[in-house]
PAZAPA-4460 file (N, C-alpha, C; in steps of 0.05 Angstrom, whole numbers, plus 32768, in hexadecimal, padded with zeros to 4 digits):
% residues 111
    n_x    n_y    n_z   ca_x   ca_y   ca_z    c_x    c_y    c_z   seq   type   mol
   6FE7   830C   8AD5   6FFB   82FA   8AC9   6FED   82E1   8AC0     1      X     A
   6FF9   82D6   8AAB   6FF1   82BF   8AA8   7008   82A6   8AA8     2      X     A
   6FFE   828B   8AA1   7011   8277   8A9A   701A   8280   8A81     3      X     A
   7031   8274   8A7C   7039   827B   8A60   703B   8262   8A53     4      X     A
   7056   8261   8A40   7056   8245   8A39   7062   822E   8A54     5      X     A
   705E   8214   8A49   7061   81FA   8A56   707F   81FB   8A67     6      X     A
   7082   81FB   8A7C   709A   81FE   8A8A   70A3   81E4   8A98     7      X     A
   70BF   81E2   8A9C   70C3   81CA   8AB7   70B8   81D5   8AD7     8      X     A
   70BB   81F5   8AD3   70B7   81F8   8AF7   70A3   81F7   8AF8     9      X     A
   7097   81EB   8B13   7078   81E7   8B1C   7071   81FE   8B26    10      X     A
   705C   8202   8B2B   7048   821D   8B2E   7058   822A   8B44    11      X     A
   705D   821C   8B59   705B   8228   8B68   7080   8235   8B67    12      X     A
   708C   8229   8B59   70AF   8231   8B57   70AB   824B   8B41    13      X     A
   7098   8252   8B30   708B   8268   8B17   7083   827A   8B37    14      X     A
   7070   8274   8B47   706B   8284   8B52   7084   828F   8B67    15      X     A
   708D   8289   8B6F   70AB   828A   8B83   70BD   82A4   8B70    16      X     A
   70C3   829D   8B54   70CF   82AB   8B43   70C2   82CA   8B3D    17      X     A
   70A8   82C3   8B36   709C   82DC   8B34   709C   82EE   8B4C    18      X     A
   709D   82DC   8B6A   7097   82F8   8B78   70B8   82FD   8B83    19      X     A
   70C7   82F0   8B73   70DD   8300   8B78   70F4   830F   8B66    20      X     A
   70E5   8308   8B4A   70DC   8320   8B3D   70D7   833E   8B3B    21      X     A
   70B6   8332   8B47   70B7   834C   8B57   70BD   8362   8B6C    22      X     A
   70C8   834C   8B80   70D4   8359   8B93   70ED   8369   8B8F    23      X     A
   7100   835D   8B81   7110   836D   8B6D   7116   8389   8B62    24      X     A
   70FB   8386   8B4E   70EC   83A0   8B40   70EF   83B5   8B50    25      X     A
   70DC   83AC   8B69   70CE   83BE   8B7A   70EB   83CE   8B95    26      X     A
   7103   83BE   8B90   7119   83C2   8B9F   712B   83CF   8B8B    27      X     A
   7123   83CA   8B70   7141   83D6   8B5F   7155   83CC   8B63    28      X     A
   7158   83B3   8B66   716D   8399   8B70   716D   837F   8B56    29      X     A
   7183   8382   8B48   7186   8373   8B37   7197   835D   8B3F    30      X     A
   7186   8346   8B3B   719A   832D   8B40   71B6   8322   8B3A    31      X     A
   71B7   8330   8B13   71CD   832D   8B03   71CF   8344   8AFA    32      X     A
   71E7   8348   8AF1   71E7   8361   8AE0   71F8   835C   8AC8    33      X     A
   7201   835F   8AAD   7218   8357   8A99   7216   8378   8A84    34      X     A
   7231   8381   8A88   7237   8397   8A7A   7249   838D   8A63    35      X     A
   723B   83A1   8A47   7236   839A   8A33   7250   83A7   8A26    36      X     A
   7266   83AF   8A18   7275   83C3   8A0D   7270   83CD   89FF    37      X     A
   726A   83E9   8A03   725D   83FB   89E6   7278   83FE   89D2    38      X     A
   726B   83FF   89B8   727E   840A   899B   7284   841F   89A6    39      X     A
   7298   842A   8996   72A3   844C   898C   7289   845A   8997    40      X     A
   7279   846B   89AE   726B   8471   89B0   725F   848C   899D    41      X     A
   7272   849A   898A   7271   84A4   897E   7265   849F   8966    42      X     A
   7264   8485   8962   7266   8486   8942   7253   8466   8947    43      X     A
   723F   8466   895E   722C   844B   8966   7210   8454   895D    44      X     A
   7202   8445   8954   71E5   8438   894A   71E4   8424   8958    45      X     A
   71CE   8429   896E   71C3   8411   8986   71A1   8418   897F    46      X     A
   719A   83F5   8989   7179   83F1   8997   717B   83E5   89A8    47      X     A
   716A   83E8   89B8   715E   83CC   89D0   713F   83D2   89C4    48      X     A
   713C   83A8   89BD   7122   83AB   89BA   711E   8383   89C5    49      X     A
   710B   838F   89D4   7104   836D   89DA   711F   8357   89E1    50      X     A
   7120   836D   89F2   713A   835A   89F6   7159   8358   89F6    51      X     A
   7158   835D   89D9   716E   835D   89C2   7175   8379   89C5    52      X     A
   719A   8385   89D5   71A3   838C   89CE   71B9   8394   89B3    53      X     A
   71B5   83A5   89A4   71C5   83A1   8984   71D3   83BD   8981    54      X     A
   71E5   83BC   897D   71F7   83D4   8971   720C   83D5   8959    55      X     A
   720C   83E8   8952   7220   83E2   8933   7235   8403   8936    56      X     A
   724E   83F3   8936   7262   840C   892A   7263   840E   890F    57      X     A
   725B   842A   8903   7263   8428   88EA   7284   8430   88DC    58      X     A
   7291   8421   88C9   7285   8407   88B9   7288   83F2   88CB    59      X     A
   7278   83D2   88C4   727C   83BF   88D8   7266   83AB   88D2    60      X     A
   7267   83A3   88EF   7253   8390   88F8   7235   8396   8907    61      X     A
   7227   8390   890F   720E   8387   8916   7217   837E   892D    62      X     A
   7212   8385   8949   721B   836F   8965   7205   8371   896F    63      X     A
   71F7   835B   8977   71DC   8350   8981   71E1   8348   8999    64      X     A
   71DB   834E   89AC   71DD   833F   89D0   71BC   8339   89CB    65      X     A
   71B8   8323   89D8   719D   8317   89E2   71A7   831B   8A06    66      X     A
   7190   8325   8A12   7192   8329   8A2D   718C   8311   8A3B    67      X     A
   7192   8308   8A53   7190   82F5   8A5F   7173   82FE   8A72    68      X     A
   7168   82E4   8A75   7150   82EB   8A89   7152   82C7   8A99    69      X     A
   7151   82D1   8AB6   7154   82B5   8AC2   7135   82B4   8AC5    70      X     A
   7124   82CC   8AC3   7105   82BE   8ACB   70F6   82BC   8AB0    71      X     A
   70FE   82B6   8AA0   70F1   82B1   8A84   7105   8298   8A75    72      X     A
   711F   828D   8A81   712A   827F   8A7B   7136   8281   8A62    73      X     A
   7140   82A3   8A62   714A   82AC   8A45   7170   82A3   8A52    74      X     A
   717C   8299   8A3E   71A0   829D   8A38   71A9   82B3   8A28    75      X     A
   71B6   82B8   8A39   71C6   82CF   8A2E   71D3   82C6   8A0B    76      X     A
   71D8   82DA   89FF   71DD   82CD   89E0   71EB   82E4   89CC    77      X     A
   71FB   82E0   89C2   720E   82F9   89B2   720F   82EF   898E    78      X     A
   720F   82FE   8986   720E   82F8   8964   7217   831A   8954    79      X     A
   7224   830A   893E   7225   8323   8927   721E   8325   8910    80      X     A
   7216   833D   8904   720F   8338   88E8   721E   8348   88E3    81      X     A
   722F   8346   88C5   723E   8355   88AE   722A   836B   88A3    82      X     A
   7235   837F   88A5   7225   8396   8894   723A   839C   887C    83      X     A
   7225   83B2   886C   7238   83BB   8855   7245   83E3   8862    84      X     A
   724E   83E4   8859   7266   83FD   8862   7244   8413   885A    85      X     A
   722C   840B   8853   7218   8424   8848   7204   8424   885F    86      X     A
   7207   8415   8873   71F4   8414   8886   71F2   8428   8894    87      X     A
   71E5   8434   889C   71DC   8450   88A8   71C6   844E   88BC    88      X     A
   71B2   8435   88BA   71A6   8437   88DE   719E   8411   88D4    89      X     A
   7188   8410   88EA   7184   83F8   88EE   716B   83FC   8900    90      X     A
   7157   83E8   88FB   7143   83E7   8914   7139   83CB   8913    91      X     A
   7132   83C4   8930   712C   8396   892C   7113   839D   8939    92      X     A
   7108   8378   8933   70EF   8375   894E   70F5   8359   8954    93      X     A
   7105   8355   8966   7115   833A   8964   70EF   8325   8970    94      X     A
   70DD   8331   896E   70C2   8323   8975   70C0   8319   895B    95      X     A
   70C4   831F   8940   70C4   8321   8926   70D8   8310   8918    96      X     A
   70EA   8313   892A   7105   830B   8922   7105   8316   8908    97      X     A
   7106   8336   8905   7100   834B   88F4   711A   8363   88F4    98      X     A
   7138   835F   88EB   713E   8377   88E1   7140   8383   88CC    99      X     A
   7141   839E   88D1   7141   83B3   88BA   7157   83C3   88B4   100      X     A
   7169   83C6   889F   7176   83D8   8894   7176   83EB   888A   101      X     A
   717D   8400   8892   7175   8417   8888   719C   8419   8871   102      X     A
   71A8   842A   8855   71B3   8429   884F   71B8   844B   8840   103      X     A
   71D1   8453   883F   71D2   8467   8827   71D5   8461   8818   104      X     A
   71C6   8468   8802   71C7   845D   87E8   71EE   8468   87D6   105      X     A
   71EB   845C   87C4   7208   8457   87C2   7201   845F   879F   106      X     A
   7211   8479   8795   7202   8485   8783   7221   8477   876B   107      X     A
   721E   8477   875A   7233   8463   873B   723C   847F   8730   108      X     A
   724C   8490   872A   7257   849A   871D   7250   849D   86FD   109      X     A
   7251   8481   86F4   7256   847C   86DF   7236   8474   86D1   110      X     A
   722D   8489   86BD   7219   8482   86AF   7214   8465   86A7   111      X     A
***
């Protein structure tokens, strides 16, 4: 392990955290827990990546959960994005702050 970035807790309150952390892990004992509501499970497009839980019912929205972490000093955090009714998948790298739309193309009738 290393230091990471510049923190208020002193070494030794980083160290306190980490080994109970680990102790945790190693118990399969979660401190907190927060359940999420899945879409129409039928008809859901989900990722977990880095974090960032995201799911989309199609047609709809984009629902983004940011996961909470008390030993990284992450807040929990919810957001939406508007899609268009052609969206068909999706993939992020919220490290990037990078998503991707995938779409069916939407064919004109009319020459």
């Amino acid at each position: 392990m290393e230091d990471g970035a510049q923190s208020q807790l002193t070494t030794a309150s980083r160290l306190a955290l980490l080994k109970e952390r680990n102790a945790c892990w190693d118990a399969l004992k979660w401190g907190v827990t927060r359940d999420l509501p899945l879409l129409h499970p039928e008809d859901i497009i989900w990722e977990l990546c880095g974090g960032v839980f995201a799911q989309c019912g199609l047609p709809g929205a984009l629902r983004l959960h940011r996961l909470p972490s008390q030993y990284r000093n992450i807040r929990a955090s919810s957001w939406r994005i508007p899609l268009l009714s052609n969206t068909e998948d999706f993939a992020m790298d919220p490290a990037q702050d990078l998503l991707a739309l995938i779409e069916k193309p939407v064919l004109n009738s009319n020459p």
